[in-house]
N, C-alpha and C positions, 0 to 999 in steps of 0.2 A: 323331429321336424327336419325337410329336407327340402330344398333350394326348388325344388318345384311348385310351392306355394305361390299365386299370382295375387297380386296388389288389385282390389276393388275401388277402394278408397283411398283417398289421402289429405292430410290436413294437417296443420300446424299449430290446432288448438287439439288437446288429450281428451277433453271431454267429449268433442264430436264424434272421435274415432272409437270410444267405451260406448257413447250411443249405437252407432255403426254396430261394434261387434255383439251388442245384447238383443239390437232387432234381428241381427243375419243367427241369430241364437234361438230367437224364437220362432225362427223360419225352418229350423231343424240343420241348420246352415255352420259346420265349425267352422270358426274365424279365430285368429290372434292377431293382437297389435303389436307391433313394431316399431318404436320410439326411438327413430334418427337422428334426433333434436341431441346438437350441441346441451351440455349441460347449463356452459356458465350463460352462452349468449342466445340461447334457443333462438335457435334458427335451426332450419331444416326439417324437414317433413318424420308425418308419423302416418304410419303405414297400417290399412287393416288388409288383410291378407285370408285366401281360403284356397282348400285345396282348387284343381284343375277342373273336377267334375262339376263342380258348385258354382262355377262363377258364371255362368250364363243365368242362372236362376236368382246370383247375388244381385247378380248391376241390372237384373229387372227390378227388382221389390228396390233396388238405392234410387233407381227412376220414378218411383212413383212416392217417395219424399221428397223434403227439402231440407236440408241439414247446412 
């Protein structure tokens, strides 16, 4: 993986962004999450991420939920 990956979603609960990345999964869509979140005081964002080419077609289908 390399730093050209872009952020579709972002959240501060883990569960949303494992939702997030199993629909953009079943879109044909590769995705990883990114868990920024401090350990002890969770805060901070968790990140799902997709290549460059995908994210025009990701943050359409994240438009047409509600998460």
């Amino acid at each position: 993986m390399d730093d050209s990956w872009i952020t579709v979603f972002s959240t501060n609960q883990l569960y949303k962004a494992e939702i997030v990345k199993e629909l953009l999964f079943d879109h044909q869509i590769m995705a990883f999450v990114l868990n920024l979140q401090d350990s002890v005081y969770l805060f901070g964002d968790i990140e799902v991420r997709v290549q460059p080419a995908d994210v025009i077609r990701a943050k359409h289908i994240l438009n047409k939920i509600e998460i």
